[in-house]
Backbone as JSON Lines, residues from 0, in Angstrom:
{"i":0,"aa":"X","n":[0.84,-1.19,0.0],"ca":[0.0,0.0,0.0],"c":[0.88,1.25,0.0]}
{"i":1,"aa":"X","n":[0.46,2.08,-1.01],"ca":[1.39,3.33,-0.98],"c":[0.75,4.97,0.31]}
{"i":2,"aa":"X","n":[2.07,5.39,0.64],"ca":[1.88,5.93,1.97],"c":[1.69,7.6,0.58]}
{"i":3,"aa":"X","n":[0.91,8.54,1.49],"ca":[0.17,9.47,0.41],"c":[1.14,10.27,1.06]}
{"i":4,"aa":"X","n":[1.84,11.71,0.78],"ca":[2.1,12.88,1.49],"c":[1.49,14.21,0.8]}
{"i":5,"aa":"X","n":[0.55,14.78,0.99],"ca":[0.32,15.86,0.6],"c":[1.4,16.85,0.84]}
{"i":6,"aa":"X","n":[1.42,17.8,0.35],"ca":[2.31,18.89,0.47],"c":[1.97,20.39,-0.22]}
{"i":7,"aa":"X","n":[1.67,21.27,0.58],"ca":[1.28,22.44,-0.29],"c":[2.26,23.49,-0.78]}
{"i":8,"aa":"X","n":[2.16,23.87,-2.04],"ca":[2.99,24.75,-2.74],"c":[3.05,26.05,-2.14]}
{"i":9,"aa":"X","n":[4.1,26.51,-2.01],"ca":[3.95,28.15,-1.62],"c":[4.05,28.7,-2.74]}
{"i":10,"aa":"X","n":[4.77,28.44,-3.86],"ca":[5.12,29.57,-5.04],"c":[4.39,28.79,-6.35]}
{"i":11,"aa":"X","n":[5.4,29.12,-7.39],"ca":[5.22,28.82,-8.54],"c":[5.48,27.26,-8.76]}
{"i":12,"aa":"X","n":[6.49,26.59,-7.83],"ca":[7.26,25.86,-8.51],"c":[8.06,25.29,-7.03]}
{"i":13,"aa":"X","n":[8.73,23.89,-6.73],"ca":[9.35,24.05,-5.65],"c":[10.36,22.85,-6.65]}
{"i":14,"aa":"X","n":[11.8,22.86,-6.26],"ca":[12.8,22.2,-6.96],"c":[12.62,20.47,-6.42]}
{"i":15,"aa":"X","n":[12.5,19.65,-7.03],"ca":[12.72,18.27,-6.6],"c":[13.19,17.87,-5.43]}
{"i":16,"aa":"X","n":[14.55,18.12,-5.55],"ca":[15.19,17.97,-3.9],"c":[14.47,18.26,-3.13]}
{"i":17,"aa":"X","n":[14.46,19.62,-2.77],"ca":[13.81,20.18,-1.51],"c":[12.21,20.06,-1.39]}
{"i":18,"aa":"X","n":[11.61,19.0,-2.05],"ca":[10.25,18.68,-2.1],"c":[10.31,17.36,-1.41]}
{"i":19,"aa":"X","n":[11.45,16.47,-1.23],"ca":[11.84,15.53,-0.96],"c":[12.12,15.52,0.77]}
{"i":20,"aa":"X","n":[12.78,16.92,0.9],"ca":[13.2,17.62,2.6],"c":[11.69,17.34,3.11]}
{"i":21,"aa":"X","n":[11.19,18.71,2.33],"ca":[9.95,19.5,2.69],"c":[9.24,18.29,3.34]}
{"i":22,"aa":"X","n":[8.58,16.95,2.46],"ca":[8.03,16.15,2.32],"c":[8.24,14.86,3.79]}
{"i":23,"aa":"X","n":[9.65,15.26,4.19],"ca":[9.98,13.9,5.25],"c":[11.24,13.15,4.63]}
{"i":24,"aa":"X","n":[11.17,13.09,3.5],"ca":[11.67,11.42,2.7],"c":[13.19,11.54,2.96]}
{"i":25,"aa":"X","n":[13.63,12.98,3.21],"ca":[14.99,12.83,3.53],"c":[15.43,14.28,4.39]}
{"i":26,"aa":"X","n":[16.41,14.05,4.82],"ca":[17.04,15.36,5.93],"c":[17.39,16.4,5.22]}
{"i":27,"aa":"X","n":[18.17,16.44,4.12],"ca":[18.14,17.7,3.68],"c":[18.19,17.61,2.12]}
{"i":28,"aa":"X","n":[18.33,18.84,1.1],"ca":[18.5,18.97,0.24],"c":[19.46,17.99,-0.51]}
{"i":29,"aa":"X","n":[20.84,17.93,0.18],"ca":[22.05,17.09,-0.45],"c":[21.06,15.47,-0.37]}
{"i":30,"aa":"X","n":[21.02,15.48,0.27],"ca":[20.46,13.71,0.92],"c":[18.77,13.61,-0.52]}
{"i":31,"aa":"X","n":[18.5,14.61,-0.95],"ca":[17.43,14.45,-1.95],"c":[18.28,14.56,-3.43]}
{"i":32,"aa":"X","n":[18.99,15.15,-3.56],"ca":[19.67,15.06,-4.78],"c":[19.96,13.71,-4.85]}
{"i":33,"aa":"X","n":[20.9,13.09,-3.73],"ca":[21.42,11.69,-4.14],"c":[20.4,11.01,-4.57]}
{"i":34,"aa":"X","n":[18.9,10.56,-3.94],"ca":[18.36,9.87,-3.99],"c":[17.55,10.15,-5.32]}
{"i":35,"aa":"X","n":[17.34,11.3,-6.02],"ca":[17.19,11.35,-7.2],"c":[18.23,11.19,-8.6]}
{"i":36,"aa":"X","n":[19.59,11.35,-7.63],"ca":[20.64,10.88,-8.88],"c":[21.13,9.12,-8.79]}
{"i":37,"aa":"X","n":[20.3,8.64,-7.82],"ca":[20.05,7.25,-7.78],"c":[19.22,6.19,-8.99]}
{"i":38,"aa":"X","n":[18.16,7.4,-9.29],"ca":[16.98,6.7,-9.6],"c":[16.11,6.51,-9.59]}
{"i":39,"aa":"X","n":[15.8,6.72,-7.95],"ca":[14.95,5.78,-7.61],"c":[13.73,6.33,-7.62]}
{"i":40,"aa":"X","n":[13.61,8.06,-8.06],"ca":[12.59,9.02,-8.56],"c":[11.84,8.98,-9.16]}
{"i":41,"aa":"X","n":[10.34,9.03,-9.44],"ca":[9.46,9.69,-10.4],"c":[8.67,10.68,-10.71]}
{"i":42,"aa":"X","n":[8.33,11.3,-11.46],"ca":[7.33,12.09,-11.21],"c":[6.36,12.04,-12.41]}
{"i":43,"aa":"X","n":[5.37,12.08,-12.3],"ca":[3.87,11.76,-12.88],"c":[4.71,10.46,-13.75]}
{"i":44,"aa":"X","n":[4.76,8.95,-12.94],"ca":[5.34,8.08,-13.73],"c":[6.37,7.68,-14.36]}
{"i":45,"aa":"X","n":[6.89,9.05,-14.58],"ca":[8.48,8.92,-15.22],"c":[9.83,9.14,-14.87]}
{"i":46,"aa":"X","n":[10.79,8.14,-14.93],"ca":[11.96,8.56,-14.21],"c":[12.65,10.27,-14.51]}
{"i":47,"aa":"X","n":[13.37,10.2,-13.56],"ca":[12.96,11.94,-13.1],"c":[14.89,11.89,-12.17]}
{"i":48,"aa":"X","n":[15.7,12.13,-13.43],"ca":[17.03,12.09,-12.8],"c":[17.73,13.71,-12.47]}
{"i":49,"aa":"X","n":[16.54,14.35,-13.22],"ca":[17.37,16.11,-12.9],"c":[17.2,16.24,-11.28]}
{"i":50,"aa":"X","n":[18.34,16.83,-10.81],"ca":[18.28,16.63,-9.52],"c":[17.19,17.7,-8.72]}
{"i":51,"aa":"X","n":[17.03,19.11,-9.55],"ca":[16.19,20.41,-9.06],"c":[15.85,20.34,-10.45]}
{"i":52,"aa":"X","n":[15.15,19.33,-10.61],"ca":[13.38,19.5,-11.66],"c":[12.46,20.68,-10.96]}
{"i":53,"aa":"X","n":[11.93,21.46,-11.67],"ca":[10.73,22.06,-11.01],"c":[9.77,21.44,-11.02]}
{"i":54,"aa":"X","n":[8.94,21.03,-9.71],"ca":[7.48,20.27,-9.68],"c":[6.49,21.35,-9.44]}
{"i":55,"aa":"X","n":[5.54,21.17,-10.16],"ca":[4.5,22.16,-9.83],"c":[3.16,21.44,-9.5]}
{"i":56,"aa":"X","n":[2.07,22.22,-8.89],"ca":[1.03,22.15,-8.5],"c":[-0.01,20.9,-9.3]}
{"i":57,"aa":"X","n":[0.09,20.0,-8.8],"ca":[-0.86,18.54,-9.28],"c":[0.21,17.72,-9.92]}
{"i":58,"aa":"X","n":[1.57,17.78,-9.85],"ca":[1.95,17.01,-10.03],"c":[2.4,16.09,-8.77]}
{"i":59,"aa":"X","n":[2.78,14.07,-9.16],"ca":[2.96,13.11,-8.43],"c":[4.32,12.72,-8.47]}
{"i":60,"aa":"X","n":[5.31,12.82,-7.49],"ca":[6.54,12.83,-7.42],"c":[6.37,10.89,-6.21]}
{"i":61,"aa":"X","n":[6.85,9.78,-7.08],"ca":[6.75,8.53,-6.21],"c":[8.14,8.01,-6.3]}
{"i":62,"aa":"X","n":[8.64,7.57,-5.02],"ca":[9.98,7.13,-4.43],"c":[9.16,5.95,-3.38]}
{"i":63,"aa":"X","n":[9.68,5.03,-4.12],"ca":[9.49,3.27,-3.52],"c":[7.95,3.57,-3.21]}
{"i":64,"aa":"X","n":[7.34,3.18,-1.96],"ca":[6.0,3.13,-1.96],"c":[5.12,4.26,-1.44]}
{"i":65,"aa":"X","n":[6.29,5.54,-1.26],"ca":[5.35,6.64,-1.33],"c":[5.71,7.4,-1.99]}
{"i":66,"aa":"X","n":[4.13,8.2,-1.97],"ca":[3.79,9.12,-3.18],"c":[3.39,10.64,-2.85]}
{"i":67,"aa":"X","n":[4.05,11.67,-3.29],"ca":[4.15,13.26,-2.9],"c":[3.07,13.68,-3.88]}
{"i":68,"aa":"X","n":[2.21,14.31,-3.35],"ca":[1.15,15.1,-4.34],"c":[1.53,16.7,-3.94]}
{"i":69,"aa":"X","n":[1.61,17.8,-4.69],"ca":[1.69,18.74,-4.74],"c":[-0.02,19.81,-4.5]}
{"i":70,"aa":"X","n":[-0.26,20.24,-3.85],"ca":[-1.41,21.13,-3.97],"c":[-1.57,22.18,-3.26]}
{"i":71,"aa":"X","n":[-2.45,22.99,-3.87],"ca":[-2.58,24.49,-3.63],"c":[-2.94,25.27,-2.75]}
């Protein structure tokens, strides 16, 4: 069963990594880059290796069995 994290946007746009902080999944920014220059990233489905992708508002960022929803 996948664990949900909502997360609400403050701006336009929040960079991958630090959606990863923001979110729990890791301690800081450096510690979210790795784990997106791992792999082990997606977002809306697709592997997702830029380390500060911009995610925006309704998009699904999933790492192993949980899943980051972005909203407003």
């Amino acid at each position: 069963m996948k664990q949900q994290i909502d997360v609400e946007l403050k701006g336009e746009f929040i960079e991958l990594n630090q959606l990863l902080k923001l979110a729990g999944v890791c301690d800081s920014g450096g510690a979210g880059k790795h784990l997106v220059a791992s792999g082990v990233v997606s977002v809306d489905g697709a592997l997702e290796l830029r380390k500060t992708a911009k995610i925006r508002a309704g998009q699904v960022v999933s790492l192993g069995d949980v899943e980051i929803k972005l909203t407003v």
